[in-house]
C-alpha positions in Angstrom: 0.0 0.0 0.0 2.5 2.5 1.0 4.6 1.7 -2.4 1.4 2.2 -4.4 0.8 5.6 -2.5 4.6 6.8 -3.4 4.3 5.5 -7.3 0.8 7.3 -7.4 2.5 10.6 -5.5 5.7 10.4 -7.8 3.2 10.7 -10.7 1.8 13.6 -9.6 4.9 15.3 -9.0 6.0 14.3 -12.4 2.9 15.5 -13.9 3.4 18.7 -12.5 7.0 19.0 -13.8 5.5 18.4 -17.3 3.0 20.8 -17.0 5.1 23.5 -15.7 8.2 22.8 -17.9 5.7 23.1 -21.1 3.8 26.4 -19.8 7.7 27.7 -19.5 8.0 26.5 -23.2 5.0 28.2 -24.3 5.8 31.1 -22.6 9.5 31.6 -23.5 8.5 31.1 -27.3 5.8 33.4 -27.1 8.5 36.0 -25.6 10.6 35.2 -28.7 7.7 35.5 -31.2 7.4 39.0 -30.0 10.3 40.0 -29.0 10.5 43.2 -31.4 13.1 43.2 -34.4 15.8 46.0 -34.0 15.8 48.3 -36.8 18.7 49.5 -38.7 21.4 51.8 -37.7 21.7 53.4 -40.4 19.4 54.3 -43.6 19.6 54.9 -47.2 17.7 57.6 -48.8 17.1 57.9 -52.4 15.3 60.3 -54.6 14.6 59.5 -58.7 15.3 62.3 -61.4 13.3 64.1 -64.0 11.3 62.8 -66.8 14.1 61.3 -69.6 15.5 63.8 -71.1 17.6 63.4 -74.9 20.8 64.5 -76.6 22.1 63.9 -80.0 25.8 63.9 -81.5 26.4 63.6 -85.3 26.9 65.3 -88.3 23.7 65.4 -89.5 22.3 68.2 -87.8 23.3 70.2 -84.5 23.0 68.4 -81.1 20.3 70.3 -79.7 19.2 68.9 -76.3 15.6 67.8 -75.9 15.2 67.9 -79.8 13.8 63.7 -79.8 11.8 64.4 -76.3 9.9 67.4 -78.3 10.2 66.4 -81.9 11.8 69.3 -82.9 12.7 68.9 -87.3 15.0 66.3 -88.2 15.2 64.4 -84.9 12.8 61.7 -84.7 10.2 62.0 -81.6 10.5 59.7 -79.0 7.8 58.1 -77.2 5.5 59.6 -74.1 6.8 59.0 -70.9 9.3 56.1 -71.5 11.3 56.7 -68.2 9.2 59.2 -66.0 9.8 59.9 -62.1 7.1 57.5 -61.5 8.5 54.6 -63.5 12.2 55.0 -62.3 10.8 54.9 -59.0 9.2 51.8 -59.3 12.7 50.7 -61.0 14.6 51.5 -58.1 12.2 49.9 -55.2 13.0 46.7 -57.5 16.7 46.7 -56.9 18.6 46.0 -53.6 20.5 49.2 -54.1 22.1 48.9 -50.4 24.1 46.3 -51.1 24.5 47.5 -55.2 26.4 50.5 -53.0 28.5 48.0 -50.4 25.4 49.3 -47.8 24.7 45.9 -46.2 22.1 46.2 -43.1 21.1 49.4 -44.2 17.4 50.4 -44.6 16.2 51.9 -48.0 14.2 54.5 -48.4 12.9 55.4 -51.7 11.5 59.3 -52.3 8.7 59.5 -54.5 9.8 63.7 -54.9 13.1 64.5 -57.1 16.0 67.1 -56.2 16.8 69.9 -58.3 20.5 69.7 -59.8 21.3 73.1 -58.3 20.1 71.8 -54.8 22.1 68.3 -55.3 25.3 70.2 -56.4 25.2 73.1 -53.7 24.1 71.9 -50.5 26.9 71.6 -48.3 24.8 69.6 -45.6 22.6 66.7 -45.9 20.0 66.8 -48.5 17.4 65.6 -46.3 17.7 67.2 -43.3 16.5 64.5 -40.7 18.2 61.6 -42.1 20.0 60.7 -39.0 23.5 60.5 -37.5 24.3 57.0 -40.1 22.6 57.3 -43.2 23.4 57.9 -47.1 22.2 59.9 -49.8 22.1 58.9 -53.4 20.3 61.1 -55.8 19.5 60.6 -60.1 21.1 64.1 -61.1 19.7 63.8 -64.9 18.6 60.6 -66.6 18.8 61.0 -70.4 19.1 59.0 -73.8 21.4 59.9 -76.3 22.5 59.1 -80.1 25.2 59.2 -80.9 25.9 58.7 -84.7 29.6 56.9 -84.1 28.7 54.8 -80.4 24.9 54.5 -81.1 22.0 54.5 -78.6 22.4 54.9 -74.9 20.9 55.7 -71.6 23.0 57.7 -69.7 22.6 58.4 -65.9 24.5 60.9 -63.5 24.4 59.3 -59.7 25.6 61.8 -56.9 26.0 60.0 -53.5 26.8 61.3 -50.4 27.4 59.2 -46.8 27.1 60.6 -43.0 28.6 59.7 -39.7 27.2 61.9 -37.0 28.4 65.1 -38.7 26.8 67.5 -41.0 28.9 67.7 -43.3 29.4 64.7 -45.4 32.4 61.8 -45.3 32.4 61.3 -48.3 31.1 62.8 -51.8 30.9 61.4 -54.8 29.3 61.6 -58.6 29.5 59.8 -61.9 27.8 59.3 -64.9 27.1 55.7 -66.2 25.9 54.6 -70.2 24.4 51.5 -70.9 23.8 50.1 -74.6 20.3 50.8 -75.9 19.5 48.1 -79.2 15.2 48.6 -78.5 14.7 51.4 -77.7 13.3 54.0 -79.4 11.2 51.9 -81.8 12.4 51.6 -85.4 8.6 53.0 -86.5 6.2 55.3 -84.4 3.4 52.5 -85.3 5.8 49.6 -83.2 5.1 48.7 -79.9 6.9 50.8 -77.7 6.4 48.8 -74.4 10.2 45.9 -75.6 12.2 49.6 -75.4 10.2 50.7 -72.4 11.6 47.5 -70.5 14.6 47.6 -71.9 15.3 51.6 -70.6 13.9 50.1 -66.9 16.7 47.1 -67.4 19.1 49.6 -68.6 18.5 52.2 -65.4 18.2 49.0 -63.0 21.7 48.2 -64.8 23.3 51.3 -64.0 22.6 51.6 -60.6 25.1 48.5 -59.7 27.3 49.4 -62.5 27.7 52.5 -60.4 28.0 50.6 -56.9 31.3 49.4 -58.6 32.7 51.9 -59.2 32.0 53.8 -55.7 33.2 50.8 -54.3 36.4 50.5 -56.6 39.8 50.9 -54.3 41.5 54.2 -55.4 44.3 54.8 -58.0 47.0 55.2 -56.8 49.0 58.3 -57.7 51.9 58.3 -60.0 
């Protein structure tokens, strides 16, 4: 009797252990389901440019800018809207442009507004002034296609970056501008579907953001 007593109490306090060691289970991975994510450091802001813009350089009539966007005589008028503010937007949200710019664990931040040239090429301080003590700027200066009557058809884009540390004025500065090949777009005949050159500009733009990662992320030359 007494040994059935103890086997019946043992149960009990085994029972008990369970019950206690899986409410401490529940409990601790409940705590870990909601335990909240910390957010980044530091953040990358980003702002898109100006509706495309186009150039031309030949001998067959003088380079005048804008002539293809506004189908001024002799330069053959390019389609509406090919690679708006809108559309490069949605180009650059597509792209994981922190790391295209060496920014790993950095948060993104895509503006839908653009920034004048004059303000990206004056401001001595942070373009956006609440950015943070870590963050970035990078900025499309001028998006535009060009022909060219010896190189052909290009997109060209002028990047200026910027990068903070807890100061106002930046650590580091720097602008290029980047070409990709264009074979699609414009199209051959006003009458063609316009929508293969459309992807190919978006392709072309998505393109030159990493082309430009590599080169702000290139060691530099050494002097001579």
């Amino acid at each position: 009797m007494k040994r059935a007593g103890c086997i019946k109490v043992c149960r009990g306090l085994l029972a008990g252990a369970f019950a206690a060691l899986a409410g401490y289970t529940g409990t601790a991975a409940h705590a870990q389901e909601s335990a909240p994510v910390p957010s980044p450091a530091c953040t990358l802001h980003v702002w898109p440019g100006s509706s495309l813009r186009s150039t031309y350089s030949g001998w067959l009539h003088g380079g005048l800018v804008d002539g293809a966007v506004n189908g001024r005589d002799g330069y053959k008028k390019l389609p509406e809207k090919p690679l708006d503010t809108a559309r490069q937007k949605q180009v650059l949200e597509g792209i994981d442009i922190a790391a295209a710019l060496g920014l790993a664990g950095y948060a993104v931040v895509v503006h839908p507004e653009t920034l004048d040239s004059r303000t990206l090429r004056t401001t001595p301080g942070p373009w956006l002034a609440d950015g943070g003590a870590c963050h970035a700027e990078l900025a499309v200066d001028d998006v535009f296609f060009q022909e060219d009557v010896f190189s052909g058809r290009s997109l060209k884009v002028i990047y200026r970056y910027r990068s903070f540390r807890g100061a106002a004025t930046p650590e580091r500065t720097f602008g290029q501008i980047i070409s990709e090949k264009l074979t699609l777009f414009p199209p051959a005949k006003p009458e063609d579907d316009p929508r293969p050159g459309f992807d190919e500009l978006a392709a072309a733009m998505g393109k030159s953001i990493k082309d430009f990662g590599a080169v702000l992320m290139a060691p530099p030359r050494k002097k001579r």
